[in-house]
C-alpha positions in Angstrom: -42.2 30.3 32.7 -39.6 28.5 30.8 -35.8 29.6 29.8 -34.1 27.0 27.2 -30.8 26.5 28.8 -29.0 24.2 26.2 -29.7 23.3 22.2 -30.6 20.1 21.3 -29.1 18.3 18.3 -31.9 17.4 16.1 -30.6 14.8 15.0 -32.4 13.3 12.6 -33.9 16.8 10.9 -30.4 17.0 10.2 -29.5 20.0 12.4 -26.6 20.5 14.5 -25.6 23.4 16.9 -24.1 25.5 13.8 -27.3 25.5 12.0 -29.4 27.0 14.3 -30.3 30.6 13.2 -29.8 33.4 16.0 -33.4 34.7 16.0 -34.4 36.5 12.4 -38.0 36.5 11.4 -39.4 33.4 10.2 -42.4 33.9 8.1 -44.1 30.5 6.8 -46.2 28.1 8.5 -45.6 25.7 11.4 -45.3 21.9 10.9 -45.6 18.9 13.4 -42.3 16.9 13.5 -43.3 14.6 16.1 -45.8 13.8 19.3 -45.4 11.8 22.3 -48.9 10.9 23.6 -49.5 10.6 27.3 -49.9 7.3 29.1 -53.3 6.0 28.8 -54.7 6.3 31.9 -53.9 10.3 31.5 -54.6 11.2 27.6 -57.3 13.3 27.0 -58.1 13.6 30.8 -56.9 17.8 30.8 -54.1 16.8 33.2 -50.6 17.6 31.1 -49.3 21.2 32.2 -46.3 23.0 31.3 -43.4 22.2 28.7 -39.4 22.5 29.0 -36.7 21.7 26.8 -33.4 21.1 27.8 -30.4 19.3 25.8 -32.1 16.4 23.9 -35.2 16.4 26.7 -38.8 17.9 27.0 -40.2 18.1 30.4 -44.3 18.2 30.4 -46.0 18.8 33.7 -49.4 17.5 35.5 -51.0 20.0 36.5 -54.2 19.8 39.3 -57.2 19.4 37.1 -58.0 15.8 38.0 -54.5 15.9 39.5 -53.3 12.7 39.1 -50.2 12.7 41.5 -48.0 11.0 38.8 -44.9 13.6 38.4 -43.6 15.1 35.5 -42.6 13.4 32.3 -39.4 13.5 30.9 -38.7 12.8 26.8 -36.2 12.1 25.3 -36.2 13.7 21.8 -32.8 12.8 20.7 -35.1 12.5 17.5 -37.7 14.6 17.2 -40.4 12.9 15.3 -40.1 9.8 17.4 -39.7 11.2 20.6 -39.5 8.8 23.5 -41.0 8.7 27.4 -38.0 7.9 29.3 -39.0 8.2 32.9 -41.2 10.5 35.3 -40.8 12.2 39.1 -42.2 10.9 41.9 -45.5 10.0 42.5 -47.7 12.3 45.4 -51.5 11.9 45.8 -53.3 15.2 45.4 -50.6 17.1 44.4 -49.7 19.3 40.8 -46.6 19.3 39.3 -47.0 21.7 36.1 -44.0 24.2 35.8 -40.0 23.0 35.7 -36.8 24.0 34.4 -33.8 22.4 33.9 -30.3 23.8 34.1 -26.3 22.8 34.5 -25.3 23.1 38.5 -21.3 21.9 38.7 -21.6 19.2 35.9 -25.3 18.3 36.8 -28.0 18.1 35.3 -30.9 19.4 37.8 -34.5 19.3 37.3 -36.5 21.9 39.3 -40.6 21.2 39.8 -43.1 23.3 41.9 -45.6 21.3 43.7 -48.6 22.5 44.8 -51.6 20.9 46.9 -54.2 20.0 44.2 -56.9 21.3 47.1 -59.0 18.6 46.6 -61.7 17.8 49.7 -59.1 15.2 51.6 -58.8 15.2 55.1 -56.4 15.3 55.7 -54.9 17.3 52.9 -52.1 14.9 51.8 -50.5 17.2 48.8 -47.1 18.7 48.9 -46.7 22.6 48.4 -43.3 23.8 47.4 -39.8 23.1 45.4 -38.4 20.1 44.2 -34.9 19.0 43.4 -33.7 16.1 40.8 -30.8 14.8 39.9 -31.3 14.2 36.0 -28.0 13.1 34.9 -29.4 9.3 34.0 -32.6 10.9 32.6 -34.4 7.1 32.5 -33.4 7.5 36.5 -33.9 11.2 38.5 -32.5 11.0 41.5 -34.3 12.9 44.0 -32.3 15.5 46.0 -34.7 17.6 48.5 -37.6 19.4 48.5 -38.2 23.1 50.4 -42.1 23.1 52.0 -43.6 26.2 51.7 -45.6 24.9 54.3 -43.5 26.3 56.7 -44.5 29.4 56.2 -48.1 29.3 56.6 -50.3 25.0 56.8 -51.6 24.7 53.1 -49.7 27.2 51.7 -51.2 26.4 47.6 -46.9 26.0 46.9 -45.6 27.1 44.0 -47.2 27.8 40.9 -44.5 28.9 38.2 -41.1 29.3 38.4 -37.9 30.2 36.7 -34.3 29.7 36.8 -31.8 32.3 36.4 -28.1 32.8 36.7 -26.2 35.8 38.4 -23.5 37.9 37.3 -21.5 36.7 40.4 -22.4 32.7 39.1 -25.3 32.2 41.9 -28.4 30.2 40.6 -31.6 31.2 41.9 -34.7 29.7 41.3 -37.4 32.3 41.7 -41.4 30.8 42.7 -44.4 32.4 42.9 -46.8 31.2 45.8 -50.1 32.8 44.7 -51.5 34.1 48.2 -48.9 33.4 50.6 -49.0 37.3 51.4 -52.7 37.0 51.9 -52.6 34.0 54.2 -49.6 35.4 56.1 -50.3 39.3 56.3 -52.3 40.5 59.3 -55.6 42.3 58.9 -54.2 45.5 58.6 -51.6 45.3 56.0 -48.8 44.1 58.5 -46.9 42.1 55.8 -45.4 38.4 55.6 -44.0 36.3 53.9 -44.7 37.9 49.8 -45.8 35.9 47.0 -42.9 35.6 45.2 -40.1 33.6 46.9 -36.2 33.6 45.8 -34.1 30.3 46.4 -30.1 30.6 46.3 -29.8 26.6 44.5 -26.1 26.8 43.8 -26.1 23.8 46.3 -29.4 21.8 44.8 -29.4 19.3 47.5 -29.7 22.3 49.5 -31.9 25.4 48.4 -31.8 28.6 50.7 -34.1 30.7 51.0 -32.7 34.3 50.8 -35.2 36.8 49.6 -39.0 37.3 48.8 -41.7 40.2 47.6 -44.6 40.7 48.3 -46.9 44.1 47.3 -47.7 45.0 50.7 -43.6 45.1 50.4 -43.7 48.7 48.9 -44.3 51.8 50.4 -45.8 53.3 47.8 -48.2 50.7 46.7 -49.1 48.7 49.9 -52.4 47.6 51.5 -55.1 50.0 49.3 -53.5 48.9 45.9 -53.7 45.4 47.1 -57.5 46.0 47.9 -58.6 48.5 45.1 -56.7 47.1 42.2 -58.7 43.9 41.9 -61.1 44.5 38.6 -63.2 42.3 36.3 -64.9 38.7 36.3 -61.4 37.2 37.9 -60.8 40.1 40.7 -57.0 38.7 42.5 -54.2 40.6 43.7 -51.7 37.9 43.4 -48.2 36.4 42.5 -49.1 34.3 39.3 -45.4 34.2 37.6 -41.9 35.1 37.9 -39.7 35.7 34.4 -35.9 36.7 35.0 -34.3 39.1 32.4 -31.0 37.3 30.4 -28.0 38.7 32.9 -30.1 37.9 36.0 -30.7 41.3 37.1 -34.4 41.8 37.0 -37.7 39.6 37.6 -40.7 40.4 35.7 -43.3 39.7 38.5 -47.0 38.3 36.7 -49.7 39.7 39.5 -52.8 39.5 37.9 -54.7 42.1 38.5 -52.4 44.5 39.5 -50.7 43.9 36.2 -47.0 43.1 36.0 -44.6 43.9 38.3 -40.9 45.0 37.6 -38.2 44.3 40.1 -34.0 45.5 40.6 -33.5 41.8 42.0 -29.4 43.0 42.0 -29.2 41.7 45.5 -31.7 38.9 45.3 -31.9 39.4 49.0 -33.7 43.1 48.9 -35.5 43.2 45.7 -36.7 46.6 44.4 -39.2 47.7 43.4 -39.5 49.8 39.5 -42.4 50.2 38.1 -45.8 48.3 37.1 -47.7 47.9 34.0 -51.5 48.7 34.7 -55.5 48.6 33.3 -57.8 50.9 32.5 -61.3 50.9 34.2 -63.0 48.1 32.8 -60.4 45.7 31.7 -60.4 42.2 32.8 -57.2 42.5 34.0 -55.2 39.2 35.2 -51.5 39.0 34.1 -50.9 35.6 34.1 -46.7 35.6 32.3 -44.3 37.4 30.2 -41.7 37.4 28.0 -39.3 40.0 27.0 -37.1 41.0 23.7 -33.6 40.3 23.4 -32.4 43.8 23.6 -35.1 43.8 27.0 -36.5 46.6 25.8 -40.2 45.6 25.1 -42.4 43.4 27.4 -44.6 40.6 26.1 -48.0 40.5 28.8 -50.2 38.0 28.7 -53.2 38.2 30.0 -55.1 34.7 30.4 -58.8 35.0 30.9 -60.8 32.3 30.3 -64.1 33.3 31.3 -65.1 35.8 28.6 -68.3 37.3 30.2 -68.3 39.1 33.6 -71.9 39.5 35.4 -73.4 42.0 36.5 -76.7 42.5 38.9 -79.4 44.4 38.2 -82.1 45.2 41.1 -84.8 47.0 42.4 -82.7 47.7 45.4 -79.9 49.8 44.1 -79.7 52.4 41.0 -76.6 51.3 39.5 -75.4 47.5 38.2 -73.5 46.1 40.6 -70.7 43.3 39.5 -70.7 39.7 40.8 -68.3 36.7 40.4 -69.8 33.3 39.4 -68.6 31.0 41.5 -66.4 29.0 40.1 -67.9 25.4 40.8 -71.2 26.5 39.9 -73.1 25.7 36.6 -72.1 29.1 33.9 -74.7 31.0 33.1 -75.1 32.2 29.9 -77.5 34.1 27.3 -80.1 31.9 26.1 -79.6 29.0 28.2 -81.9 28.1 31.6 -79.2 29.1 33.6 -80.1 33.0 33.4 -80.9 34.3 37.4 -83.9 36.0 37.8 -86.4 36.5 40.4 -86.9 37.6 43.9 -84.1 37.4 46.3 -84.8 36.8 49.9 -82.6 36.4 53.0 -81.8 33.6 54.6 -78.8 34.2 56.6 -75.6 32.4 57.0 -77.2 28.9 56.0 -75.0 26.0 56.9 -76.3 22.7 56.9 -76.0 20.8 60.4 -72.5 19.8 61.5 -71.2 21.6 58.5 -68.9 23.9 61.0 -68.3 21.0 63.7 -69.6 17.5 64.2 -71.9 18.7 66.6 -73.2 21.8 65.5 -76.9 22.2 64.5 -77.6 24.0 61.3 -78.5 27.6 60.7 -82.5 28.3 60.9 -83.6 30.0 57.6 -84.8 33.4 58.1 -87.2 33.1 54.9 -88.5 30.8 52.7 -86.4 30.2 49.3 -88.5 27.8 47.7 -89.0 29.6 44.1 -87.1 32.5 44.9 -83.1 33.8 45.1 -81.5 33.0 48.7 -79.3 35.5 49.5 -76.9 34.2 51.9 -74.1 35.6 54.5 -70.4 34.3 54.1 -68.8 32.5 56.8 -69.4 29.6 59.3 -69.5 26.8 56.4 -68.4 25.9 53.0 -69.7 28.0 49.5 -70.8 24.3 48.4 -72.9 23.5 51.5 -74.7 26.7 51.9 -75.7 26.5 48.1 -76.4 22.8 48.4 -78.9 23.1 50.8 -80.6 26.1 49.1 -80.8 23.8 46.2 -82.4 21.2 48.4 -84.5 24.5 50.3 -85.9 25.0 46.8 -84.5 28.0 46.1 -83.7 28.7 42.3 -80.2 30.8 42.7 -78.4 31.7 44.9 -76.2 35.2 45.9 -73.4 35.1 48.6 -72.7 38.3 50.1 -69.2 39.1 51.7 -68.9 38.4 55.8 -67.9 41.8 58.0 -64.8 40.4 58.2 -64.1 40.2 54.4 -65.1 43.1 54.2 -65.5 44.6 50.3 -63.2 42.9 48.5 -62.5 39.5 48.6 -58.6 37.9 49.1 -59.4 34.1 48.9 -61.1 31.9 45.7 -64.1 31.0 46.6 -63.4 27.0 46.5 -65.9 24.0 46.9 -67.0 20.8 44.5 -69.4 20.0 42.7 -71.3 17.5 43.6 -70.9 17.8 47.2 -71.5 15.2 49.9 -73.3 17.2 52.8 -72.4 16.2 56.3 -75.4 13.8 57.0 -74.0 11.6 53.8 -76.7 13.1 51.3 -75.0 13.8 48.1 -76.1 16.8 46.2 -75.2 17.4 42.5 -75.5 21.3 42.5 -77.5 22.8 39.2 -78.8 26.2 40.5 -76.6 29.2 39.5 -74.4 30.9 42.1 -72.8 34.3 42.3 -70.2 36.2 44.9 -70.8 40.0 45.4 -69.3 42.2 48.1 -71.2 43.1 51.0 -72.5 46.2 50.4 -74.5 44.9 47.2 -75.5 42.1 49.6 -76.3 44.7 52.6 -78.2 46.9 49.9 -80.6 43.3 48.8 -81.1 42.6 52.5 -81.8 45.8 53.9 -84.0 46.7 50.4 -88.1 47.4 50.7 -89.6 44.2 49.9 -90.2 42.5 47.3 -86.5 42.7 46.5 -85.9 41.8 42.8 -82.8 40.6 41.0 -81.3 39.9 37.8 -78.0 38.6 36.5 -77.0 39.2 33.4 -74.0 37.6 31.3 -71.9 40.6 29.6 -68.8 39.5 26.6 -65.9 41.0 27.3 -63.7 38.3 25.8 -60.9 35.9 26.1 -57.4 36.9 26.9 -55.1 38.2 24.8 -51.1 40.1 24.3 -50.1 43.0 25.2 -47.0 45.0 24.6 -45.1 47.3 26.3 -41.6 49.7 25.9 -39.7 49.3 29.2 -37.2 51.2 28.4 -37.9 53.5 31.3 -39.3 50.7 33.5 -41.1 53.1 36.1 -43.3 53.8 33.4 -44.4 50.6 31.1 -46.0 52.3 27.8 -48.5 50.2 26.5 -48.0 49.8 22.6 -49.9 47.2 21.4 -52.5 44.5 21.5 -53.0 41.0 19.6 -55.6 38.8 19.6 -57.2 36.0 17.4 -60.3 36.3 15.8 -61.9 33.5 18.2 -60.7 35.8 21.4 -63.9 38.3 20.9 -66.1 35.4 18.7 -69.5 35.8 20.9 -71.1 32.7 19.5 -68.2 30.8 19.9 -68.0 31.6 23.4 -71.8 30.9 24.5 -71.8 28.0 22.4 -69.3 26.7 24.8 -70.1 27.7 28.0 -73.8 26.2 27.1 -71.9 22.8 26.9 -70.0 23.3 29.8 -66.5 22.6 28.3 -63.7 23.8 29.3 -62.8 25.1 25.6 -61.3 28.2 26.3 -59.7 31.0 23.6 -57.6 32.3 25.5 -53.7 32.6 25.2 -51.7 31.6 27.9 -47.9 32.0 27.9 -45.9 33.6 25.7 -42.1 32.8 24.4 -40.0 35.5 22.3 -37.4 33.9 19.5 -35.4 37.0 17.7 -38.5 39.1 16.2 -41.1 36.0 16.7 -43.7 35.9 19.9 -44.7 32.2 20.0 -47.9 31.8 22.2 -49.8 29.0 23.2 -53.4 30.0 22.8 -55.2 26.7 24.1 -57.9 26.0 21.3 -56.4 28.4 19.4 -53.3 26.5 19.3 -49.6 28.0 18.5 -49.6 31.3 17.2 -46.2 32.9 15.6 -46.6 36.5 15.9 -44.3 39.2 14.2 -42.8 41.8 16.4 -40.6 43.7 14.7 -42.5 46.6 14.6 -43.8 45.9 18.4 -46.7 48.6 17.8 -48.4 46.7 15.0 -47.5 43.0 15.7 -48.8 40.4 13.3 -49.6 36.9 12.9 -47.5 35.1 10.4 -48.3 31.4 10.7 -50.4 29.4 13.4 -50.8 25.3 14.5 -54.4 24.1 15.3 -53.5 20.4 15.0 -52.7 20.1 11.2 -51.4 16.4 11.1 -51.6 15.4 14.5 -52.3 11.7 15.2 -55.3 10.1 14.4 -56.9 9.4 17.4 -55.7 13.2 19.3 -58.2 15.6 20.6 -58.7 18.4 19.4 -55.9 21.0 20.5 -56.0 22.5 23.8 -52.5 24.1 23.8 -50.4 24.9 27.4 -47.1 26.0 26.8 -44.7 26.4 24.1 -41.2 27.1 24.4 -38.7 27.3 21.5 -35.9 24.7 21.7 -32.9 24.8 19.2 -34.7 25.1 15.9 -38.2 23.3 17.0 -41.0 24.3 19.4 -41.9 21.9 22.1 -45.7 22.2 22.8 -47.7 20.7 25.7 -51.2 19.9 24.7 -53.4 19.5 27.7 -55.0 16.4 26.3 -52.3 14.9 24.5 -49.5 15.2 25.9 -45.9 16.7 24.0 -45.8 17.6 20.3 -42.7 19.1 18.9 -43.4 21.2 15.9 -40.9 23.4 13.5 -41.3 27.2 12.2 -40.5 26.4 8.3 -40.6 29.5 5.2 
């Protein structure tokens, strides 16, 4: 998350530093001043991430999408409605650069990106994972300084996600990352903690980071391994560092961890940060707190939670009384109610099924224990790749496929389940995968393939909606009361939701980050656009104006909002098909 260091002038809107009101409500509607599009190779490609302002620049990320290794942009917008691409960061193949800051270090100017491996199926991977320093002084020229690998921790790392930039009351600068997983990957198998998700760099010296503190969940005594297991609920089940948000003196980090909510940390000695208090769901929510905001008098908490996959699935068979919940995999064609993709039928096993020389060059593949042709393989984890063992079902003829959880995953499940789609199988055949394909712990898997025969199965698509706000008084931080929700009307449209999973868009109605101006939330809601939201009475928040696109250029998508993040008087917006537009809150 973002943290607008300096004002621009604005100049030609005919604002200075003087006009710029201190944060009262601004009722009205919101206008488009100006829009940078992206260079051609990128626009309307999904790749722009993240948005930062700082003096008379924007910042707009790339994010890993179709990842195309080309750095972040920097704008000048000197003058808004003609803002102008000065120059960009480096260039690394297979590597994301979506969240950045900007701040003064000792007359400086110092541009902060985290890089993360794009994970796409190189070998070797060639993407860099961690935090990156530049020299922005001469904007049309960033001069590198350094970079800190987060690959020293654990090989492929993921890097950092989000970030944020903070000042303490002793005049350190910390940047503070979040490295979703890095506990996961360097934690032990009983709960034996490493290195935690969240990392905390001392960047007083920029050409020089230090590391000097971290968290991690297993961190806490009274939380530890069982919350890391058991909180994980929902379509999306994580337990892991999305997004750190520092409060205005520097004091506290408002710690994103999807599902097990947000946590609140003392970070007064950045070296030993402390834990508070949490916010939390009730059975059945979707969970994932994916970034925050806070009020000015940091007495209320702005939550978002992104979800953008509004149903959750859940199996239905003749080998267990009660419906059992599965996770689509992500690569995997949706399904969804009405459309061929619906999984029914019999389910038989067919072990671990990996193609030959999927584990090594020289290993032969695993026999199947059954035949799948017309039916539901239901296969072990392990040994090989999600996308092989459900390639070669597909090729086996079965019509779906359900992958159960190894022993040594146990119940619940710490990694994504990754792969592509389509997938080139060892012997060179290339298989473009259409058959569905769920994830379900291994006690719903043990249950199918111990079951009397014939086993039968059925998955069924449930709404539950896209993400939305939430708001909490933190006032006594070791207990977040929840006060509020907000949502659009498209956030629980049903139709709307099938229609676009049917197509197999990424059109999503979800919002994403949030950003607090006096009484105003501002949230980029990705097809839903901006949304100004009225907090003043946090327990019954209220829309007040909204931007979908009105008067964009001609020849721009149609809005699939990132980030927003108010800037002097404007709001720069990052449109993940477009590029930056810069748009004003008018009455």
């Amino acid at each position: 998350m973002l943290t607008v260091s300096t004002l621009s002038t604005c100049a030609d809107l005919g604002y200075d530093d003087s006009d710029i009101p201190s944060g009262e409500l601004r009722p009205g509607q919101l206008s488009l001043v100006g829009a940078s599009k992206g260079d051609p190779s990128e626009y309307n490609t999904g790749v722009f991430g993240d948005v930062a302002g700082y003096k008379s620049l924007a910042f707009v990320g790339k994010w890993r999408e179709d990842c195309p290794g080309t750095g972040a942009d920097i704008i000048d917008i000197s003058h808004p409605s003609a803002p102008i691409k000065l120059s960009d960061t480096n260039d690394y193949p297979d590597t994301s650069m979506e969240d950045m800051e900007a701040i003064e270090i000792d007359g400086q100017d110092i541009l902060v990106i985290g890089l993360q491996d794009c994970a796409n199926d190189t070998t070797p991977a060639v993407g860099r994972n961690g935090l990156e320093f530049y020299d922005i002084s001469d904007p049309s020229n960033p001069r590198f300084l350094s970079f800190f690998d987060t690959d020293t921790f654990v090989s492929d790392s993921g890097g950092v996600h989000e970030l944020d930039l903070t000042t303490t009351s002793s005049g350190d600068i910390l940047a503070l990352g979040a490295v979703p997983g890095l506990e996961a990957s360097t934690s032990d198998s009983v709960g034996e903690d490493g290195k935690g998700d969240l990392l905390i760099w001392k960047i007083t010296d920029p050409a020089n980071p230090t590391l000097i503190g971290e968290w991690g969940l297993l961190d806490e005594a009274s939380l530890g391994l069982n919350t890391y297991l058991d909180v994980t609920q929902g379509g999306d089940r994580r337990t892991t560092g999305h997004s750190p948000r520092a409060n205005a003196d520097g004091t506290r980090v408002y710690l994103s961890y999807w599902d097990a909510g947000v946590i609140i940390l003392d970070i007064s000695d950045p070296r030993q940060p402390v834990y508070l208090g949490s916010t939390s769901y009730s059975s059945g929510e979707e969970g994932n707190a994916h970034s925050t905001a806070e009020t000015q008098d940091g007495n209320i908490l702005i939550q978002a939670d992104e979800d953008t996959s509004p149903f959750h699935f859940e199996l239905a068979s003749n080998a267990f009384s009660d419906k059992q919940l599965a996770e689509e995999i992500a690569f995997e064609p949706p399904i969804t109610d009405g459309a061929a993709q619906n999984m029914e039928g019999e389910v038989v096993h067919v072990g671990r099924g990996c193609p030959e020389s999927s584990i090594t060059s020289t290993n032969s593949e695993d026999p199947y224990l059954a035949d799948a042709s017309g039916k539901i393989a239901l296969i072990e984890r392990g040994g090989c790749r999600f996308d092989y063992k459900i390639a070669w079902a597909q090729q086996a003829g079965a019509k779906g496929v359900i992958v159960y959880n190894s022993a040594s995953g146990g119940d619940k499940k710490l990694a994504d389940t990754v792969g592509s789609n389509p997938v080139t199988l060892s012997d060179g055949t290339i298989v473009d995968i259409n058959i569905p394909a769920h994830f379900v712990q291994r006690s719903t898997g043990l249950l199918m393939r111990d079951g009397t025969p014939s086993v039968t199965v059925s998955a069924t698509a449930v709404f539950d909606g896209w993400g939305y706000l939430r708001f909490f008084d933190i006032k006594d931080p070791a207990n977040p009361k929840q006060l509020s929700t907000f949502a659009t009307e498209n956030t629980g449209n049903e139709p709307l939701a099938s229609e676009a999973l049917a197509r197999q868009d990424e059109e999503w109605w979800s919002v994403h980050n949030p950003e607090v101006r006096g009484d105003t939330v501002y949230a980029s809601w990705f097809r839903d656009g901006v949304r100004a939201v009225d907090i003043s009475d946090p327990s019954s928040p209220r829309e007040i104006a909204s931007w979908a696109g009105e008067d964009a250029p001609e020849d721009a998508p149609a809005v699939h909002i990132w980030g927003v993040v108010p800037h002097g008087d404007l709001l720069l917006v990052s449109d993940r098909n477009y590029g930056l537009y810069i748009i004003e809150h008018t009455s």
